[in-house]
C-alpha positions in Angstrom: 86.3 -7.7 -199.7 84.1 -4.8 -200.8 81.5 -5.8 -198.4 84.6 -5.7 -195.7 86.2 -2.7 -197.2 82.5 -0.9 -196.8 82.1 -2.3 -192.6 85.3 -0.4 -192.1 84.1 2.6 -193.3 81.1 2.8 -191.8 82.8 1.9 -188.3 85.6 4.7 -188.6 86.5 6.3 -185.0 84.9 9.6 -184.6 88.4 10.7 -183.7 89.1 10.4 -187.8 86.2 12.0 -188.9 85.9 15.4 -191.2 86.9 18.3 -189.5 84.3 20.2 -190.7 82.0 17.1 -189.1 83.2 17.5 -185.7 82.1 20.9 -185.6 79.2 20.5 -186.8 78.5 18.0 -184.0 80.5 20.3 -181.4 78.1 23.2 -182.5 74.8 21.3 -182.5 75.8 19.5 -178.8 76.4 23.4 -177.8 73.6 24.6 -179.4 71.6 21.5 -177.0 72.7 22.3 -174.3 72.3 26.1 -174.3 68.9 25.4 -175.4 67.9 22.7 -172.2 69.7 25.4 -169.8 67.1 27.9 -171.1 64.4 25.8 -170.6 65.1 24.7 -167.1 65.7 28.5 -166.5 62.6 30.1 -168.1 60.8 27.3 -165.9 62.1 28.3 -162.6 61.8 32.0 -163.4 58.4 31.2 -164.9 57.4 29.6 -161.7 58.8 32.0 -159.4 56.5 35.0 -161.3 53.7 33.1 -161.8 52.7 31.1 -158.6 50.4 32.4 -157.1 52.4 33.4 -154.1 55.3 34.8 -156.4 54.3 38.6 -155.2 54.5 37.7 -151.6 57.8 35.6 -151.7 59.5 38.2 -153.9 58.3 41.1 -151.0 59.3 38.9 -147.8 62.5 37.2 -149.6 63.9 39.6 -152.4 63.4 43.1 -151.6 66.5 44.9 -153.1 65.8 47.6 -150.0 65.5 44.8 -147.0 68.0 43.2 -148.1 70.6 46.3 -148.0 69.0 47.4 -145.2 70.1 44.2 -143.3 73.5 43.8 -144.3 74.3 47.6 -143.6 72.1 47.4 -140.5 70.1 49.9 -138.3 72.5 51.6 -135.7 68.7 53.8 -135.0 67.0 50.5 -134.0 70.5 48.6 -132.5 70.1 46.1 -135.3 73.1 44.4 -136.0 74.7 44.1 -139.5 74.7 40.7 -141.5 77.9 42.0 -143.3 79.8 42.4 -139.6 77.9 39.0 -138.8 79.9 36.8 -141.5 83.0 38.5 -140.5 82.6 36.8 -136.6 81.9 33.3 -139.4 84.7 33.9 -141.4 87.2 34.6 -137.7 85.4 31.6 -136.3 86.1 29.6 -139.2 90.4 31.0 -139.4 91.1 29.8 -136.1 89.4 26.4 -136.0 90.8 25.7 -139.1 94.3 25.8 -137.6 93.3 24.4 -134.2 91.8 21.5 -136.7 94.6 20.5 -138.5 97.1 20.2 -135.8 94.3 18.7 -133.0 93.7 16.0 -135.8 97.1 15.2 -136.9 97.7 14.7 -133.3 95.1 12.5 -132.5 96.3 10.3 -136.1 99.6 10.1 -135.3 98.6 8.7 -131.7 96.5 6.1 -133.0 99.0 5.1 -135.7 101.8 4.8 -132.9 102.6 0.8 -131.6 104.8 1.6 -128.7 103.5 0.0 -125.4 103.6 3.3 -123.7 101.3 5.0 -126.0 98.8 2.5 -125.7 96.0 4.4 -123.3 96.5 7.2 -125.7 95.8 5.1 -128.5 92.5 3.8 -126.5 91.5 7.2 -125.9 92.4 8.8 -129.3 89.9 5.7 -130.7 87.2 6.3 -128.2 86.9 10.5 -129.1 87.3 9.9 -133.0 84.0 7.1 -132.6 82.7 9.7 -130.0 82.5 13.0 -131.7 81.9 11.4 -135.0 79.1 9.8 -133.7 77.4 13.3 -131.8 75.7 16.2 -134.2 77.8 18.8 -133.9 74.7 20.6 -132.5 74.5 18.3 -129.6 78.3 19.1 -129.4 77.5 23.1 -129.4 74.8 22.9 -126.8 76.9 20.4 -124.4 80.0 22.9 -124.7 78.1 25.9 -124.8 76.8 25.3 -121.7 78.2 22.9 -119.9 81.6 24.7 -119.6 80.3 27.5 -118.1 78.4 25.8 -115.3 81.5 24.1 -114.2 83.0 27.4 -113.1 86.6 26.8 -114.2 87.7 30.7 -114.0 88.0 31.9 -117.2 87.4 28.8 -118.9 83.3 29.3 -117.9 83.4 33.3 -119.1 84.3 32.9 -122.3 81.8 34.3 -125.4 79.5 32.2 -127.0 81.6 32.5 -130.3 85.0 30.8 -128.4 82.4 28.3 -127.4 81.2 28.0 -130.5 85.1 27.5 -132.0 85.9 24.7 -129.3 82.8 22.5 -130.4 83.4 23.2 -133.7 87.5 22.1 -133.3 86.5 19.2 -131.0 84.0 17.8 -133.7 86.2 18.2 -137.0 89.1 16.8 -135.5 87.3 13.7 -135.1 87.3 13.9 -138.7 90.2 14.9 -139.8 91.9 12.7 -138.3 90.5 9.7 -139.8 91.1 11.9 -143.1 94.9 12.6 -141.9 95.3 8.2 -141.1 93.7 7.3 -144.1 96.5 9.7 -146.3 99.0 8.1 -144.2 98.5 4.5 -145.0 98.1 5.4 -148.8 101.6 5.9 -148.3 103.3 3.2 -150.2 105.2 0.6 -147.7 108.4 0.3 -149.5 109.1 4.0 -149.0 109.0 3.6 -145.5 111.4 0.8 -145.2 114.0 2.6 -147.8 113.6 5.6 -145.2 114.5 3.6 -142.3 117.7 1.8 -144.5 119.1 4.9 -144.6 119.0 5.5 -140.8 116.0 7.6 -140.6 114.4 7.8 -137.0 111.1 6.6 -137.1 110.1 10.3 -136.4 112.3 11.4 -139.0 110.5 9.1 -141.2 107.3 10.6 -140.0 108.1 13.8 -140.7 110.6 13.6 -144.1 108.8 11.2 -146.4 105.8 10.0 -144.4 103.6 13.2 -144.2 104.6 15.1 -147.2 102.6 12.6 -149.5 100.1 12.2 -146.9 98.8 16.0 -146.5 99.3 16.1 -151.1 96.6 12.9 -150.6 94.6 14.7 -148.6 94.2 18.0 -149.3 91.0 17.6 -151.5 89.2 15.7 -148.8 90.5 18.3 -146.3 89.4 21.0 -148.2 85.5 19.7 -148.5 85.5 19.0 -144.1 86.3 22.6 -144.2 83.7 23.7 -146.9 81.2 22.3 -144.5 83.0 23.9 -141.2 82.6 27.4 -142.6 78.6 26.5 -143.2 78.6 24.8 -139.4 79.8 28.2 -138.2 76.5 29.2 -138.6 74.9 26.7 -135.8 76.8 29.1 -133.4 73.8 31.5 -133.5 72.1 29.2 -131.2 74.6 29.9 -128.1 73.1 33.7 -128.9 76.7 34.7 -131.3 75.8 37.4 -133.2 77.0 35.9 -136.6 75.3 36.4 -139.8 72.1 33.9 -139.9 71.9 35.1 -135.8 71.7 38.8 -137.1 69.0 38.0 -140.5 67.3 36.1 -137.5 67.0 39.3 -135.6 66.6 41.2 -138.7 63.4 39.3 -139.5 62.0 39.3 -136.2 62.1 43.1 -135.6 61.2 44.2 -139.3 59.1 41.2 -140.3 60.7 40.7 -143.6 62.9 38.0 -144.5 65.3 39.4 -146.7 68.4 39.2 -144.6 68.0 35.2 -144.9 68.4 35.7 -148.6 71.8 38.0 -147.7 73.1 35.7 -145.3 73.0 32.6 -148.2 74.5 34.7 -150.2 77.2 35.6 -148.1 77.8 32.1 -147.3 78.0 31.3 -151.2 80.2 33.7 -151.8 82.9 32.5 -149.1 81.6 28.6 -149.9 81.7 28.6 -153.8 85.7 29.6 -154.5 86.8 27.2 -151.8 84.5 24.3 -153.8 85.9 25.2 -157.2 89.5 25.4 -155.5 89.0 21.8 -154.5 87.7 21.0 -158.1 90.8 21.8 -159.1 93.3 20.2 -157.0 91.0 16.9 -157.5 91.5 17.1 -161.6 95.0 18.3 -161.1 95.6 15.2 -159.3 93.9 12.7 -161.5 95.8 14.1 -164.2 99.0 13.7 -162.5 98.4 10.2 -161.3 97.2 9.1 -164.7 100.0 10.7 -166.1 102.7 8.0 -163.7 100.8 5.7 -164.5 101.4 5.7 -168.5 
């Protein structure tokens, strides 16, 4: 019994320990882990003064000077501004965002339809998503950018190299997205649909009462992280000759033979990139804990 008595002591639930135990071990795992962070940064700092190229990367890379110099710009030497650049990314990225979620919910709702009449549509709808999620979206640029103008469609073929830029951007996500948009649709549990329809919904009332509410609350993480990586692919546009942000730290670097404006440009993409990410963080751990929560 004693020998029992003492096996139960020993394997007591670190939930029922001491309290002043638990903070010692809360402490010491902080006191770890602040410790291994400083490490891992006095190693990179470390590294970054003391290679032997440290001087030269810090001069072409980190010059406090460059680097205001190229997000302000040079009106004297007609170089554009980084910090008007990201706001043609940040436009770009508005309005294919909207054109996004509507093209895509389009293009799932037509290859989720089963009447005999839709079928083409359905073929086609297929065909794009395997298509254009099959095509680098630079491919996508450069077949857009300049295709459409050499077809000579009016003004269709005189647009800027930014609208261009928007409708291979649109055509490619809403490959995506729509997979995203079918996938939140048939996470939609099938007995809700048929209770719908017993009380004499349409099957478009369906649709839109009870079908695609839950759908878009599924999908709104995954949503959220397509468009994470939009607003970075808004950035490809430079190579249709948009004056965006990487297009002017390209120029930037060119003309002053300095680097810096990379360095603002990153930053500038971090900065619109980073609150979006922890956003999605967010409305992932809001939903776990919800979904555990049902299902206690």
């Amino acid at each position: 019994m004693s020998h029992e008595a003492s096996t139960t002591v020993l394997e007591t639930p670190p939930l029922f320990l001491p309290r002043r135990k638990l903070l010692f071990t809360g402490r010491r795992a902080i006191a770890a882990s602040a410790l291994s962070s400083l490490v891992i940064l006095g190693t990179i700092v470390a590294v970054f003064y003391l290679a032997p190229g440290g001087a030269a990367v810090r001069a072409f890379f980190f010059d406090p000077h460059q680097m205001w110099l190229s997000f302000k710009g040079d009106p004297a030497k007609s170089l554009s501004s980084i910090g008007s650049g990201i706001l043609t990314n940040i436009w770009m990225f508005l309005v294919c965002e909207v054109m996004v979620l509507l093209f895509g919910l389009v293009i799932a709702w037509v290859r989720m339809t089963h009447s005999a009449v839709m079928f083409p549509f359905r073929v086609l709808s297929t065909i794009y998503t395997d298509v254009f999620r099959g095509i680098p979206i630079l491919l996508v640029i450069f077949i857009v950018g300049y295709g459409l103008p050499a077809l000579s469609l009016g003004p269709l073929s005189t647009q800027s190299p930014a609208v261009y830029g928007c409708i291979s951007l649109t055509i490619t996500y809403s490959a995506y997205v729509a997979e995203v948009y079918r996938a939140g649709i048939t996470s939609v549990p099938n007995g809700q649909i048929l209770a719908a329809r017993s009380l004499g919904l349409t099957t478009g009332a369906t649709m839109r009462r009870v079908i695609l509410p839950q759908a878009v609350r599924n999908v709104i993480p995954p949503l959220l992280n397509d468009f994470i990586s939009m607003q970075k692919d808004t950035a490809l546009v430079s190579t249709l000759g948009a004056i965006e942000a990487t297009r002017a730290a390209q120029i930037y670097a060119s003309t002053e033979f300095n680097f810096s404006g990379y360095v603002v440009a990153a930053l500038l993409f971090l900065a619109l990139t980073i609150p979006l990410t922890r956003f999605t963080d967010h409305l992932m751990a809001k939903d776990r804990a919800k979904r555990l929560a049902a299902a206690r």
